[in-house]
ROSE-663612 format. One record per residue (C-alpha): residue number from 1; residue in three letters; chain; y, x, z. Coordinates in nm, 2 decimals. Layout:
+-----+-----+----+--------+--------+--------+
!   i !  aa ! ch !     c2 !     c1 !     c3 !
+-----+-----+----+--------+--------+--------+
! NUM ! ALA !  A !      Y !      X !      Z !
...
+-----+-----+----+--------+--------+--------+
***
This chain:
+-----+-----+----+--------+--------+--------+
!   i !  aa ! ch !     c2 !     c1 !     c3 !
+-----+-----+----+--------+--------+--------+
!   1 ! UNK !  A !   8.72 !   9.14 !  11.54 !
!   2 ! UNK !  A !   8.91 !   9.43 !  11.55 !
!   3 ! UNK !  A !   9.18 !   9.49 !  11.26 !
!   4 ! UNK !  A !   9.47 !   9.72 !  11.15 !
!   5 ! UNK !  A !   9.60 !   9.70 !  10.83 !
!   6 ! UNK !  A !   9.87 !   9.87 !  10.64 !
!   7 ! UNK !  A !  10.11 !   9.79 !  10.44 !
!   8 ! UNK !  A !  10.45 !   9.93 !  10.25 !
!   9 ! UNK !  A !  10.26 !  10.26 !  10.08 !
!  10 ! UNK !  A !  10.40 !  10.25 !   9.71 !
!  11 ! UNK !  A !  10.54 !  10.48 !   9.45 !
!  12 ! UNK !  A !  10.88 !  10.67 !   9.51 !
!  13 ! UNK !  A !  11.10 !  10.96 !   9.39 !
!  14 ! UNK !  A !  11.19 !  11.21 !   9.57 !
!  15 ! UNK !  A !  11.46 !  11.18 !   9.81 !
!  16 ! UNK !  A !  11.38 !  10.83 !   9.85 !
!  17 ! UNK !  A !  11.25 !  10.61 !  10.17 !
!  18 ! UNK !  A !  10.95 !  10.39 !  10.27 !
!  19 ! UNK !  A !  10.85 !  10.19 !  10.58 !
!  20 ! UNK !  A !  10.51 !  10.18 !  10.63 !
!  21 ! UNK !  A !  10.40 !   9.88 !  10.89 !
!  22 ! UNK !  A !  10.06 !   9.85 !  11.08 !
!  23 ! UNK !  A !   9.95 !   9.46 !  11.18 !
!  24 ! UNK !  A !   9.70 !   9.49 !  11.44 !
!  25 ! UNK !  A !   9.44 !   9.23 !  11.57 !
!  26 ! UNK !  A !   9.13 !   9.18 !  11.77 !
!  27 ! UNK !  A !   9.22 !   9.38 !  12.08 !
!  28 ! UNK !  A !   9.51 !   9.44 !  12.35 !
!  29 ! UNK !  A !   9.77 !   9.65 !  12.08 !
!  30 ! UNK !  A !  10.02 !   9.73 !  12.42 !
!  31 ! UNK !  A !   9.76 !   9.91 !  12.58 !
!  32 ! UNK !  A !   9.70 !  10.14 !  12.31 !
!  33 ! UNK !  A !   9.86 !  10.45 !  12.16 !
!  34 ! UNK !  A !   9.94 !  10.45 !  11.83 !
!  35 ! UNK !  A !   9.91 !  10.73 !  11.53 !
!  36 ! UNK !  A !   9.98 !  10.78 !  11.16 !
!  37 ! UNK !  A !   9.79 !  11.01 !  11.04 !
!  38 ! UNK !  A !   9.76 !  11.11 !  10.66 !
!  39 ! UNK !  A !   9.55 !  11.28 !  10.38 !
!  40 ! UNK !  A !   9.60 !  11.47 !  10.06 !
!  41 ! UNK !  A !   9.35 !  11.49 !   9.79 !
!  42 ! UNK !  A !   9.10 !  11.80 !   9.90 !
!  43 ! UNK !  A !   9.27 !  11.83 !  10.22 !
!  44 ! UNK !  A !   9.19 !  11.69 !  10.63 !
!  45 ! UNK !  A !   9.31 !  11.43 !  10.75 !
!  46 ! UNK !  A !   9.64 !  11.52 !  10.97 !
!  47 ! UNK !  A !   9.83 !  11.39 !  11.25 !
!  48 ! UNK !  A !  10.17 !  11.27 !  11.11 !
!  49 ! UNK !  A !  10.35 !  11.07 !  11.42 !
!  50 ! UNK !  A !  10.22 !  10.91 !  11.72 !
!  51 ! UNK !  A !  10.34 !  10.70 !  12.04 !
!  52 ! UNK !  A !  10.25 !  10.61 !  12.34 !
!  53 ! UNK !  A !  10.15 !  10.26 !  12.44 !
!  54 ! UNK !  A !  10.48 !  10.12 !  12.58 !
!  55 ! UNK !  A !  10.65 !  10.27 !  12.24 !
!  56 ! UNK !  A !  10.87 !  10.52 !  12.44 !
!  57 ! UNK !  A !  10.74 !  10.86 !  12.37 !
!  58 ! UNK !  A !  10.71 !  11.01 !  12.05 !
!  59 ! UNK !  A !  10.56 !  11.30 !  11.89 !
!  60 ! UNK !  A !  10.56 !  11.46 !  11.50 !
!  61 ! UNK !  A !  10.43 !  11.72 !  11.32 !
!  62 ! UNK !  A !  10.67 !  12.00 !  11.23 !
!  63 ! UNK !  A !  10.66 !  11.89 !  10.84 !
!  64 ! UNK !  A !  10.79 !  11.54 !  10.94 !
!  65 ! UNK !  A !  11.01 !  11.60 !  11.21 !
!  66 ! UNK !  A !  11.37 !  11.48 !  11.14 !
!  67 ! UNK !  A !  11.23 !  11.25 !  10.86 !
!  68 ! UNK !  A !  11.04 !  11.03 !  10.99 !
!  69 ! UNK !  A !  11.03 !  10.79 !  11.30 !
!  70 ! UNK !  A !  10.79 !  10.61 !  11.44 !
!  71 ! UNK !  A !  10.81 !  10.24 !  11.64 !
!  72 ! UNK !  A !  10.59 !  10.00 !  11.80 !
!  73 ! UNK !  A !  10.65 !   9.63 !  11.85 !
!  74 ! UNK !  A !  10.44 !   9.52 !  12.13 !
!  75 ! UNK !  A !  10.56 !   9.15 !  12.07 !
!  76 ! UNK !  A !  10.48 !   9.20 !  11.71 !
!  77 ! UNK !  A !  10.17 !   9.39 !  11.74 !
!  78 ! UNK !  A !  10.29 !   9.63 !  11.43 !
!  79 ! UNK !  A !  10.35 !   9.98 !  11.42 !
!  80 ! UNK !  A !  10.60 !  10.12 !  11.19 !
!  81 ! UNK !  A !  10.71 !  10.47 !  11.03 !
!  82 ! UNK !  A !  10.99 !  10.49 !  10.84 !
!  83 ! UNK !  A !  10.99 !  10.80 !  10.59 !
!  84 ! UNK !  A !  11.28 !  10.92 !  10.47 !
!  85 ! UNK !  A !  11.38 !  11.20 !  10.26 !
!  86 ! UNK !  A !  11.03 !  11.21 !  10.11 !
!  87 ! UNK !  A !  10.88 !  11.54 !   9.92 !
!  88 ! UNK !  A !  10.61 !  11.54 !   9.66 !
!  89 ! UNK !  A !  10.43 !  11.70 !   9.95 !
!  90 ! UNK !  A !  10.42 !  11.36 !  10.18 !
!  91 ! UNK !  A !  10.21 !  11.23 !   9.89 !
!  92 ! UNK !  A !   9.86 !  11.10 !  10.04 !
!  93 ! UNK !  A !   9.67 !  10.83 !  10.18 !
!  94 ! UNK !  A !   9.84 !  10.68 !  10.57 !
!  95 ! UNK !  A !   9.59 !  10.56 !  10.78 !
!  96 ! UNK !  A !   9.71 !  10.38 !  11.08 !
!  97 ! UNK !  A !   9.54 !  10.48 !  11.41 !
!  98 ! UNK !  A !   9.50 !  10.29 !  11.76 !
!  99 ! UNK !  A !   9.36 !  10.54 !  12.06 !
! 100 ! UNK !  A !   9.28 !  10.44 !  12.40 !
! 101 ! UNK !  A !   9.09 !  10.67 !  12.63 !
! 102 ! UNK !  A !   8.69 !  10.74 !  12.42 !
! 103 ! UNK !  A !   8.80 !  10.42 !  12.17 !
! 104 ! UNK !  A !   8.96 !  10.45 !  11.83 !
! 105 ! UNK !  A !   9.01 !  10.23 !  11.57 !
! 106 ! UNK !  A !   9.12 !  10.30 !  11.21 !
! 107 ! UNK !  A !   9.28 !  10.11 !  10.94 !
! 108 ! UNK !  A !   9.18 !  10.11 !  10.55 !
! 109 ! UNK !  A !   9.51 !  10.35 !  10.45 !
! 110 ! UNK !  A !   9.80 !  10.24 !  10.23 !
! 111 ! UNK !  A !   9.88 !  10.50 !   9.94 !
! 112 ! UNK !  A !  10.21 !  10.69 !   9.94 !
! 113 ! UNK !  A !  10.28 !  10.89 !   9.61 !
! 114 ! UNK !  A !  10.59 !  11.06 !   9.60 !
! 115 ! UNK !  A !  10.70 !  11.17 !   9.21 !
! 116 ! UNK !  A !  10.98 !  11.13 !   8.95 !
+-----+-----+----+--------+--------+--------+
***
């Protein structure tokens, strides 16, 4: 049975810093590439950070770039992405991702809510 689950979404004010972790299960994690991707309330869903499947090349999207960084733990089967400098406007739901080739799985989403 395939499983990712996330963990490490919380509340925090701005400035601050969170590491978001995804355990995965039920299939071979070091062949896949991993994503975060997120969602606002009345927005799409967005790619946030991914990485390829031997954790060595990385990609963000423009509003993220130099605050956040992803990692993946083959040994561990966990993804991680460390925020950093968070805004009000990181506030959404994280949903891990796991891509290889046609197949995608998707976790349940941690929340992230970024406020004084």
């Amino acid at each position: 049975q395939v499983q990712l689950v996330e963990s490490g979404g919380g509340l925090v004010q701005p400035g601050g810093s969170l590491r978001l972790s995804c355990a995965a299960s039920g299939f071979t994690f070091s062949s896949y590439a991993m994503s975060w991707y997120r969602q606002a309330p009345g927005k799409e869903r967005e790619l946030v950070a991914a990485i390829t499947s031997v954790g060595i090349t990385t990609n963000y999207a423009d509003s993220v770039k130099g605050r956040f960084t992803i990692s993946k733990d083959n040994a561990k089967n966990t993804v991680y992405l460390q925020m950093n400098s968070l805004k009000p406007e990181d506030t959404a739901v994280y949903y891990c991702n796991a891509r290889r080739w046609s197949t995608n799985y998707w976790g349940q989403g941690t929340q992230v809510t970024v406020s004084s």
